[in-house]
Every structure is written in C-alpha cells, then in structure tokens.
N, C-alpha and C positions, 0 to 999 in steps of 0.2 A: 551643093550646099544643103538642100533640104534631104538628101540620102544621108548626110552626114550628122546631120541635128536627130536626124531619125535615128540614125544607130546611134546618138552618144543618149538621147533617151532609152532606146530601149538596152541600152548599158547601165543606164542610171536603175530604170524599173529591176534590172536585174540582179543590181547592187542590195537593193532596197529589199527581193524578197529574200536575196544569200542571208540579209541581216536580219529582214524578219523570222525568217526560217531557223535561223542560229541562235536568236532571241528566244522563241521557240521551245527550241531545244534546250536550252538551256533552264527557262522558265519547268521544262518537264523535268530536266537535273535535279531541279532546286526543289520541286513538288515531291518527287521520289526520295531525298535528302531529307526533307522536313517528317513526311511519310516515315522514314524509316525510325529518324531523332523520336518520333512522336510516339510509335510503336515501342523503342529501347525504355521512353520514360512511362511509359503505362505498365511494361514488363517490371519494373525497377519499382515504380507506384506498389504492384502488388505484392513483391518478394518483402518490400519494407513494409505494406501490412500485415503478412504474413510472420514478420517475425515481429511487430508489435503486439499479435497475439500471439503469438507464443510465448513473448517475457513476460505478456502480461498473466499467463498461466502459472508459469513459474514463478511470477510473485504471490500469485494465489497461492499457489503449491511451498511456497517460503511462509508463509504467512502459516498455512496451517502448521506447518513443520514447528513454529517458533511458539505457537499457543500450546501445541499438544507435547511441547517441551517443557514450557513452561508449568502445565499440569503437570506431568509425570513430578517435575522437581518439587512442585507445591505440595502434593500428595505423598512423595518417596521425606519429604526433610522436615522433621520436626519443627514446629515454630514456638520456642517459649518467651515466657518475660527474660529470658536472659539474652534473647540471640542478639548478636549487633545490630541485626537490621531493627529491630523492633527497639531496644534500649540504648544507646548509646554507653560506653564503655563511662564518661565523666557522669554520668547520670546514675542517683543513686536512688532505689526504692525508697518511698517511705515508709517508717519504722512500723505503721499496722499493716502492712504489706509484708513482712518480714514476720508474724507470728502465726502459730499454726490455724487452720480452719477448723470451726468448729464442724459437726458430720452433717448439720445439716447444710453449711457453706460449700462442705466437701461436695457433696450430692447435686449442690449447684453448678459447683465448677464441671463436676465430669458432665453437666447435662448441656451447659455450654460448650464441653470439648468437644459431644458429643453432633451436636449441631454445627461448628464448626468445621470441624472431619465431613463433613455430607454436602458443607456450601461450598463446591466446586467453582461456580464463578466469580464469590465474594473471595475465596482464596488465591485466585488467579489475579484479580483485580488487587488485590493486598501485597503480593509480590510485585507488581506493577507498582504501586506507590510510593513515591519517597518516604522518610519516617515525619516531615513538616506534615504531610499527606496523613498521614495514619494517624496522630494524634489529632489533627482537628476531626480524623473522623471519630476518633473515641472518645472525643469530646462533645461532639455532636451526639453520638448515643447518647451518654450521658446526659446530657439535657432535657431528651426527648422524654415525655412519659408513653408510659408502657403501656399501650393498648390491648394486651392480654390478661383475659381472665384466669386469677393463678387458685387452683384448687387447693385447698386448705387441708391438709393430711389431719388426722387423729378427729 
C-alpha cells in the first residue's frame, strides 16, 4: 500500500510538472505572439507616420501650388470697376462716377493703379475676399485719414 501511494504521488508530481511545463510552454507561445503582434504594430505605427508626413508635405506642396496660382491669376487678370467680382451686375455707379477725370484726377488714378499693380499680397488677399469683404474694406479706407504728406506740384 505505501509502494502504491508512492507511485500514484509521484504520478501526480508528474502530472503536475507535464502541466507546468505545458503551461510553460505555452506562456512562451503567447510571449513570442504578443512579441511579434507588438513588433507588426510598431512597424505599422511608423509606415502611418511616415505617410502622415508625407500628405502633410503634399498639403504644403498644395498650398503653395494654390497661392502661386492664385498670383499668376491676380497678376495675369485685370481687375476694374466693371468686373463682377468687384461690382455686382444690379449695382449701378454713381452718376460723378460716370464723368470724365479731370488730368489731375487722371494722374491720381494711374498713381493708385500704379501702387496697386506692385501690392502682390494686398491683391492676393483681394481675390480671396467676398465682395460683403471688399466694400467694408473700401469703406474702411475711406474713413481713415491719410497719414501721408502729399507734395504740392507748381
């Protein structure tokens, strides 16, 4: 009887390290699984950084493309008091608007055309603006007094 408890212990004991040892092994399965899941999402981490920077170059690269378009067309297209964007088609000039300038008004206007032609950002920004936009701001000028001293000819 005691040969016999003796072997079904060390039956048991030997149960017990099959299953620790299986445990084990398995626990290494699972460590080597997690290992490798944890390596795929690090790999996967950097390709989606890598292409986070990348669109975000190409929205750089969009961006300038869309200002340096937006030049050429500011620069290449006339803008007068007639164009739609700037007058609306139901909107009529006012009648001292409609007679000729006198030369020295003339002289003003090309000195304004002339300053406008050369405001690259203020042109850019003026295309950009609704026409709600562009009348408060010509209304705004207008308001403002002139902080330049104007030289007095003759």
């Amino acid at each position: 009887m005691a040969a016999k408890r003796i072997d079904e212990r060390i039956r048991a004991a030997q149960a017990r390290r099959a299953t620790a040892i299986t445990a084990v092994q398995a626990d290494t399965t699972a460590a080597a699984r997690i290992t490798t899941i944890q390596a795929d999402i690090t790999a996967m981490m950097d390709e989606a950084q890598g292409l986070n920077d990348e669109l975000a170059g190409k929205r750089s690269r969009l961006r300038s493309l869309q200002e340096q378009l937006v030049a050429d067309c500011v620069d290449k297209v006339p803008i007068t008091a007639d164009s739609p964007a700037i007058a609306p088609a139901d909107e009529v000039a006012p009648i001292g608007d409609r007679l000729p300038l006198s030369l020295r008004e003339a002289g003003s206007l090309g000195a304004l055309t002339a300053a406008w032609d050369e405001a690259r950002e203020l042109k850019r920004a003026w295309a950009r603006a609704s026409t709600r936009v562009r009348r408060r701001f010509i209304d705004k000028i207008a308001e403002q007094p002139i902080d330049v001293k104007i030289k007095e000819s003759g």
